[in-house]
C-alpha positions in Angstrom: 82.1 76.9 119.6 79.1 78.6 118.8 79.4 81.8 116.8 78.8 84.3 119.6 81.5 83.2 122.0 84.1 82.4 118.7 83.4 86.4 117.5 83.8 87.8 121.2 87.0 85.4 121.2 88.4 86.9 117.2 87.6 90.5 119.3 89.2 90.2 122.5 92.2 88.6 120.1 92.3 91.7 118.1 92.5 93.9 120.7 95.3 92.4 122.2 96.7 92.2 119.4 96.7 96.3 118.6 98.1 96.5 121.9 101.2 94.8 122.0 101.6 96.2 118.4 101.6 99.9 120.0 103.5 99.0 122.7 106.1 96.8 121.6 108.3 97.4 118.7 109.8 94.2 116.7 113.7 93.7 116.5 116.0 95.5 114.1 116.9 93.0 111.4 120.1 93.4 109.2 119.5 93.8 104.7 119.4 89.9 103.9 117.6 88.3 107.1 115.5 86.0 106.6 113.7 85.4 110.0 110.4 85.2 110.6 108.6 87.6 113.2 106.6 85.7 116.3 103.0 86.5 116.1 101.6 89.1 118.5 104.7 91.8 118.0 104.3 93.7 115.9 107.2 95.2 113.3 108.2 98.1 110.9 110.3 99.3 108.9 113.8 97.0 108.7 112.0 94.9 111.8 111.8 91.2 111.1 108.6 91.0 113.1 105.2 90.2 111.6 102.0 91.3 113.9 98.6 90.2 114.7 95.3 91.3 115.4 93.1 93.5 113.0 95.7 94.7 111.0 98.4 92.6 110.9 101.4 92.7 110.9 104.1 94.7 108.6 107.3 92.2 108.2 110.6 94.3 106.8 114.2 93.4 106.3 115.7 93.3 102.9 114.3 89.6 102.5 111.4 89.4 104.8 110.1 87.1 106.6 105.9 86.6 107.3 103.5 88.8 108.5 101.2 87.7 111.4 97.6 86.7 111.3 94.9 89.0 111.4 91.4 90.3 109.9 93.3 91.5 106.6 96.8 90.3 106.4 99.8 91.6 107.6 102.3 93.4 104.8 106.0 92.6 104.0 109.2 93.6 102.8 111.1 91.5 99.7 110.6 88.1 98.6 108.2 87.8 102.2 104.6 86.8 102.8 102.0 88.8 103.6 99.8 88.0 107.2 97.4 84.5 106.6 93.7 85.5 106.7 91.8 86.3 109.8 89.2 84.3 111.4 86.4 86.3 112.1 83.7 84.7 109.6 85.2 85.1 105.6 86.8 88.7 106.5 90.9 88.6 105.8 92.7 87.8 103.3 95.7 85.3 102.3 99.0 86.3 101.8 99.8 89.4 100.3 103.1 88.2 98.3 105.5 90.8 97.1 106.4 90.8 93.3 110.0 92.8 93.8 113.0 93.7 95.7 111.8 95.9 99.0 107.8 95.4 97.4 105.2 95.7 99.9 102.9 93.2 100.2 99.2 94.3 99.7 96.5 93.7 102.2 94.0 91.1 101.5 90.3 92.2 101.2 88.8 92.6 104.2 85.2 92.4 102.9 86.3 89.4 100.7 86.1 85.8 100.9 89.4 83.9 103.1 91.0 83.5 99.8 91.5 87.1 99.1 95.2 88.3 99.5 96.8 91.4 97.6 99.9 91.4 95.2 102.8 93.4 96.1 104.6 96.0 94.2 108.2 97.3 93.7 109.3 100.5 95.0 108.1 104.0 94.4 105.1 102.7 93.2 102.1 103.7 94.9 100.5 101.9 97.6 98.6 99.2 96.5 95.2 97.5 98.3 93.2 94.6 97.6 90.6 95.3 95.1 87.0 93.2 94.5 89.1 90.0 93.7 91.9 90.9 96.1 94.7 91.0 93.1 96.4 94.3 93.2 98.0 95.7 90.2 102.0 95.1 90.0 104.1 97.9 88.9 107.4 97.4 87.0 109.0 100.9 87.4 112.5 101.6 86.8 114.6 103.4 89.8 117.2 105.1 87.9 120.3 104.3 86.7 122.1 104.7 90.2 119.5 102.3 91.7 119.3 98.3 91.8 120.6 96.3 88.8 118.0 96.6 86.1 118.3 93.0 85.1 118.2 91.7 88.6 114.7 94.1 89.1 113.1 92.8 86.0 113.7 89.2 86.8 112.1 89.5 90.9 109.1 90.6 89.4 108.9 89.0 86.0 110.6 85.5 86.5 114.2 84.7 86.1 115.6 85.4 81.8 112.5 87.7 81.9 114.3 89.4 79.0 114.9 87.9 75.5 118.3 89.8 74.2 121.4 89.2 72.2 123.5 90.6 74.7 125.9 87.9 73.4 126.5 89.3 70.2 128.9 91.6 71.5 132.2 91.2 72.9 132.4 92.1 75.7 128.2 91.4 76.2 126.2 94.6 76.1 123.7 95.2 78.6 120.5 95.5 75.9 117.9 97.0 78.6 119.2 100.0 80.7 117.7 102.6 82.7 117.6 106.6 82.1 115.3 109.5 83.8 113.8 112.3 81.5 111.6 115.3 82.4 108.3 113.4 81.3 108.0 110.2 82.9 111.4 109.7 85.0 113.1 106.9 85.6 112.0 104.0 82.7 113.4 101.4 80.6 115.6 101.9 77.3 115.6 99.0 74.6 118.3 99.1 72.9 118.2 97.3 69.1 121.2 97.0 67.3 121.1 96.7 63.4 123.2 93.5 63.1 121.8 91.9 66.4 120.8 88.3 66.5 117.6 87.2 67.7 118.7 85.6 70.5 121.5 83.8 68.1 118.9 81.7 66.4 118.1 83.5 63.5 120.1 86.2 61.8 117.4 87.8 59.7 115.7 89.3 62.9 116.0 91.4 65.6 114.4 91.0 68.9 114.8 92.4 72.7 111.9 92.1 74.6 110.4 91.7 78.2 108.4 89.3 79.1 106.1 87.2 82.3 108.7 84.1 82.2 108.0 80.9 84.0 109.7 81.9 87.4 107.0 84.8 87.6 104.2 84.8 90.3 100.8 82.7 89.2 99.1 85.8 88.9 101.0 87.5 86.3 99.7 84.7 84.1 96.7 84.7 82.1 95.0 81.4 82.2 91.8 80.6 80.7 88.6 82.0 81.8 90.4 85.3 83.6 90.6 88.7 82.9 94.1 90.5 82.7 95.2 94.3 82.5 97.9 95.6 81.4 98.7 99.3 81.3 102.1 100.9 80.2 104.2 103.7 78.5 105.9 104.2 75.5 107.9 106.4 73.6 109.5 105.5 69.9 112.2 108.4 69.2 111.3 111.1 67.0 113.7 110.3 64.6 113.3 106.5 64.2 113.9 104.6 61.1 111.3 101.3 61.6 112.5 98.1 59.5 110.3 97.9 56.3 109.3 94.0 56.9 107.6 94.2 60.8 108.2 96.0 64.2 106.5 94.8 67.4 106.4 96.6 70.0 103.9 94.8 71.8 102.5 91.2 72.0 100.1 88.8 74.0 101.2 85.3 73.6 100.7 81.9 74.4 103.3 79.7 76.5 102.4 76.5 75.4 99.5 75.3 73.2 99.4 77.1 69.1 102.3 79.3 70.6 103.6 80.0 67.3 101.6 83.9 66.4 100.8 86.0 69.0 96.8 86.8 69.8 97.5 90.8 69.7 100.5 92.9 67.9 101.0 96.9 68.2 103.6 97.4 65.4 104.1 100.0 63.1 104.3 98.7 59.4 106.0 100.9 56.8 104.0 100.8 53.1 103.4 103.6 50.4 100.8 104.6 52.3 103.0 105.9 54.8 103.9 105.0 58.3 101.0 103.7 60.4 101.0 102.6 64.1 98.7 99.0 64.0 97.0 96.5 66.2 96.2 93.5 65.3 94.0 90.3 66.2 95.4 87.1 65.0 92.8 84.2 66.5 93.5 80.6 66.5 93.8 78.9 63.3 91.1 81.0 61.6 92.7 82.9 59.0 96.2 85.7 59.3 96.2 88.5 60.8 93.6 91.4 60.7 94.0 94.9 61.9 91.7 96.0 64.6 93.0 99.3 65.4 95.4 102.2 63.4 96.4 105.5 63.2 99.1 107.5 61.6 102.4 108.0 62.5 102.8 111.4 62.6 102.3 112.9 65.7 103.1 109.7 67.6 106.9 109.6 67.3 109.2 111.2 70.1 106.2 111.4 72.8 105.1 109.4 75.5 102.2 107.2 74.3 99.7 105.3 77.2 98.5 102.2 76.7 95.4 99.9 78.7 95.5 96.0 76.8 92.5 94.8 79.1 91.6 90.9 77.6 89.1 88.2 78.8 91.6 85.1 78.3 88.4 82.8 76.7 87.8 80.9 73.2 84.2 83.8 73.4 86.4 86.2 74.7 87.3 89.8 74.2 90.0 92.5 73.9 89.5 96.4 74.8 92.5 99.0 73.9 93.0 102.3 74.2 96.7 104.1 72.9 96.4 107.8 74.3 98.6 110.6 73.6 100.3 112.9 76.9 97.2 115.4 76.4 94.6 112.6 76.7 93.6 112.6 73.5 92.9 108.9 72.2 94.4 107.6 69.0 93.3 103.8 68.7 90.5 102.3 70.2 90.1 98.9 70.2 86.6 97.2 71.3 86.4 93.7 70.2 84.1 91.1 71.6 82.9 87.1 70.6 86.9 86.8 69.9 88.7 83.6 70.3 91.2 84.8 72.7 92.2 81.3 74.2 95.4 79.0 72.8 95.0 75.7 74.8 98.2 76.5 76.2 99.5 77.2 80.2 98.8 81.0 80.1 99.4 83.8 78.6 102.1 86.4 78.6 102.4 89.5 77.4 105.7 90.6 75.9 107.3 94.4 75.5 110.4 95.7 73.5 111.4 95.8 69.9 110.7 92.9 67.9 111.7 93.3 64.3 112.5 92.0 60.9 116.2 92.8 59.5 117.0 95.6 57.5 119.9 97.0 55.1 118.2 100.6 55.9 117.5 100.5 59.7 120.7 102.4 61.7 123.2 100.8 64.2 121.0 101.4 67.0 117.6 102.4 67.5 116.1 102.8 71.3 112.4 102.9 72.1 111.5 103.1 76.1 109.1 101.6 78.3 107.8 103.0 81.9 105.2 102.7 84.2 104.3 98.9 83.3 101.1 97.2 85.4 99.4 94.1 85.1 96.7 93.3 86.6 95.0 90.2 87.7 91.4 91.6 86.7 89.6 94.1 85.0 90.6 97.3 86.7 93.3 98.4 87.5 94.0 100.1 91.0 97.0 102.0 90.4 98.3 103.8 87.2 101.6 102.7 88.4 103.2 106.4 88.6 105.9 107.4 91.3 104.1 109.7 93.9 106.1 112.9 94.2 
């Protein structure tokens, strides 16, 4: 078909499409469903129906089934697919698949070529569209303590055992990550470290809970070689925390798989007689320990929200730009290193949040540091800040 008659053909479709998807409202669908909406009807809300035409169709239900085809993609409800590209030329986008429980699914990028589909995010984050690459930023936001199992909302994002913890060690097992609201950020996550925990039972002389992109997560969430990946995040250590004198991570980029063994970049804070610092280190591959790259002092930092951007080209030349921000704006650490080795011949990498630290006679029973607003992003800018629109 030559390409006159095939784009009066995608336009005539489109329009019949918009039609049917004023005119005709999909089928309500009961939380759990799993069917899959019939293309040309086109569905909101708790409808199971995807849609076609220009925009797509939106597919809801608590487990969705697939959007319809059209120009950019239709959206979706949990654990559904987003509407396959379009055909009019390379306009449209693949599937926009979600990345939690009741997660929209973003449209692809309409200007973009036919492999271009959008992530999708959980709730109460804002809405998210497919940017220059079509890879959306995915939030990991908290909703409360009355809302979803916080284990269960970690893992439909981040993959299942998305969180390392020695919630073993106690009897009965104790729930290490919880969620708790405060006037500043809301809703977020609280890491709980316990002096005598375990780290995860296989070594007694350190501490660790942390969160991390596990094997189950989508593709996108992991850095392999060549790309660029974003991660943005909050953080607050308590005002009154007592940090182990040996190490505490708070943050790290790791390998999974290949020289897995140190991780590429570590914000910690590192007690010595020159008083408390808050660090980030570089640590490349196999050339030489750990060197600091970014630091600042303590004071000032404790018992306030702190805003992180980790934004890393994933190459052996690569590079790593930082920036740790204080609620006013004002910046603390900046990081700007380039000609890096950033690369560890493994699968991907992950990056990792929580308390990682190294046993102490003088740290307390329990110390908590919290984590909100978390966003990677499968590129070099991010397109949402992944804050809860009032």
């Amino acid at each position: 078909m030559n390409r006159r008659i095939r784009l009066s053909f995608v336009a005539l479709f489109a329009l019949f499409g918009a039609f049917l998807a004023l005119g005709v409202a999909g089928p309500g669908c009961a939380p759990g469903s799993t069917d899959t909406g019939s293309t040309g009807v086109g569905g909101a809300g708790d409808s199971p129906a995807g849609g076609s035409g220009r925009s797509g169709g939106r597919a809801g239900g608590s487990v969705a089934g697939n959007g319809g085809d059209g120009e950019t993609g239709g959206a979706s409800g949990a654990s559904g697919l987003g509407g396959v590209a379009g055909s009019a030329g390379g306009a449209g986008g693949q599937a926009g698949v979600t990345a939690g429980a009741s997660g929209a699914g973003g449209p692809g990028d309409s200007g973009g070529s036919a492999d271009a589909g959008g992530l999708g995010a959980p709730p109460d984050a804002p809405a998210q569209t497919g940017g220059a690459t079509g890879k959306a930023t995915v939030c990991i936001n908290a909703d409360g303590p009355e809302g979803q199992d916080t284990y269960a909302l970690l893992e439909a994002i981040l993959g299942p055992r998305c969180i390392e913890n020695p919630d073993d060690d106690h009897t009965p097992p104790f729930r290490h990550v919880k969620e708790e609201t405060d006037p500043d950020v809301g809703h977020h996550f609280a890491f709980h470290v316990h002096r005598d925990d375990s780290d995860m039972g296989r070594d007694n002389n350190k501490n660790r809970l942390e969160l991390k992109v596990n094997g189950g997560a989508n593709d996108a969430l992991k850095g392999t070689e060549g790309e660029t990946l974003t991660y943005t995040w909050r953080f607050k250590m308590a005002g009154d925390i007592i940090f182990s004198p040996r190490f505490n991570a708070m943050f790290q980029m790791k390998s999974f798989g290949g020289n897995a063994g140190l991780p590429l970049i570590n914000i910690k804070v590192q007690p010595n007689s020159g008083g408390e610092r808050l660090l980030v280190e570089y640590i490349g591959d196999g050339n030489g320990g750990p060197r600091i790259v970014g630091s600042a002092p303590l004071g000032g930092l404790k018992g306030v929200w702190l805003e992180v951007l980790c934004r890393a080209e994933l190459t052996n030349d690569g590079s790593v730009y930082m920036t740790i921000k204080k609620p006013d704006g004002s910046t603390v650490i900046t990081v700007d290193e380039k000609g890096v080795d950033m690369w560890r011949q493994g699968e991907y990498i992950r990056p990792k949040w929580g308390l990682y630290r190294g046993k102490a006679p003088n740290t307390r029973d329990v110390e908590i540091v919290r984590f909100a607003n978390i966003g990677i992003t499968a590129g070099p800018t991010p397109d949402s800040d992944c804050r809860p629109q009032p």
